[in-house]
C-alpha positions in Angstrom: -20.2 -1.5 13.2 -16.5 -1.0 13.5 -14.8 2.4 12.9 -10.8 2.6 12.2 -8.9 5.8 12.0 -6.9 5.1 8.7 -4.5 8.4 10.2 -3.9 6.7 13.2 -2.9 3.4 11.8 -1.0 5.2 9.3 1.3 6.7 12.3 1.2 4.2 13.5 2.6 1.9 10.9 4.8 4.2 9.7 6.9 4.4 13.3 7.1 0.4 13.2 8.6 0.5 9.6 11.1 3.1 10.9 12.0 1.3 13.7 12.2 -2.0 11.5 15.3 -3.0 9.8 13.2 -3.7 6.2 12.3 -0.1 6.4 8.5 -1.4 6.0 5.3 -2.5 8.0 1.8 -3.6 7.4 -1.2 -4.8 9.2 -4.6 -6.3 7.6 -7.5 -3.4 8.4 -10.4 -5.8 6.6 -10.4 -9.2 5.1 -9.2 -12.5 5.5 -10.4 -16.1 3.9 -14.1 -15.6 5.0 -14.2 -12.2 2.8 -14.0 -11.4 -0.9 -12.0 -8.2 -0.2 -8.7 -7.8 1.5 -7.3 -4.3 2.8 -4.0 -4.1 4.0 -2.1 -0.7 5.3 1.2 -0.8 4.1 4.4 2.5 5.6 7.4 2.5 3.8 10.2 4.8 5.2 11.5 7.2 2.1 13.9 5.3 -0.7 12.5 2.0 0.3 10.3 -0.6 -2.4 8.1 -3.5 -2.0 10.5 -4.9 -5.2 8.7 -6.0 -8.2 6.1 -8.6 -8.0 2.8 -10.1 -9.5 -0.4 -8.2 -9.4 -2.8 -10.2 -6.8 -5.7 -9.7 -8.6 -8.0 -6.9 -9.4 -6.1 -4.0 -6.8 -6.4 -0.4 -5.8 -3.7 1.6 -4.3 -4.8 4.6 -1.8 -2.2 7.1 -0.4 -2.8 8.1 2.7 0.5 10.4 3.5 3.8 10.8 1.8 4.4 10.3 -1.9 5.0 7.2 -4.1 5.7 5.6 -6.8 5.0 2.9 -8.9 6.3 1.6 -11.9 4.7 -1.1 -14.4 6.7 -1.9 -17.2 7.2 1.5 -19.4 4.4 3.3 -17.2 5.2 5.3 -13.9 2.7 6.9 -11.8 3.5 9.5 -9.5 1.0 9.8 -6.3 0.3 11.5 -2.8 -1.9 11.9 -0.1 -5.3 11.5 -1.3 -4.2 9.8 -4.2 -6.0 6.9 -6.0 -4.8 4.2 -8.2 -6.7 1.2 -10.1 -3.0 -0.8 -9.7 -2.3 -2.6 -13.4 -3.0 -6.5 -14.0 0.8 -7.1 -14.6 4.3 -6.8 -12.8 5.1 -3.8 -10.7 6.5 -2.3 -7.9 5.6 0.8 -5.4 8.5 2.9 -4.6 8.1 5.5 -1.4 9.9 8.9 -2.5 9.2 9.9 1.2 8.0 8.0 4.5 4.4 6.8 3.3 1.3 5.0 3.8 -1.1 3.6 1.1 -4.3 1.2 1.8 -4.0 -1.6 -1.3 -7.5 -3.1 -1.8 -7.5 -6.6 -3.3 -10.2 -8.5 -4.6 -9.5 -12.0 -3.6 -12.0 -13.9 -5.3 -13.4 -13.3 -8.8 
């Protein structure tokens, strides 16, 4: 059985995406094509945004420090640490308000 610190990785992440140029930084924490489930930690510094893409599937979004946001068409929801979000089958975008982590769980089989 493997253990991860989600904080850790978190800090950790977050000082790669201030130190990167893009102002963002991930790493895979579970999955790959042998699973069914992929989680990826994702840090963007403040004012940064993934930019609006396709929904990968059925998603959850997970803050784990700082404050986001993401927008889906007309909707907008707000969230922070300890935060939990079933992410919308359609278009979107995550915005960080402040320097912020989230875990996004994808389902990547159906």
């Amino acid at each position: 059985m493997e253990s991860t610190s989600l904080t850790h990785l978190a800090e950790e992440q977050l000082a790669h995406a201030r130190a990167s140029s893009s102002g963002r930084a991930s790493v895979t924490v579970f999955g790959g094509r042998e699973h069914d489930m992929r989680q990826t930690l994702i840090a963007l510094v403040g004012g940064r945004s993934l930019g609006e893409h396709d929904a990968p599937g059925e998603a959850s979004l997970q803050v784990l420090a700082g404050t986001v946001r993401l927008t889906a068409g007309d909707e907008m929801w707000e969230g922070a640490a300890g935060d939990y979000l079933v992410i919308p089958q359609h278009r979107h975008d995550l915005h960080a308000d402040t320097d912020a982590a989230v875990l996004l769980t994808v389902a990547t089989r159906a």
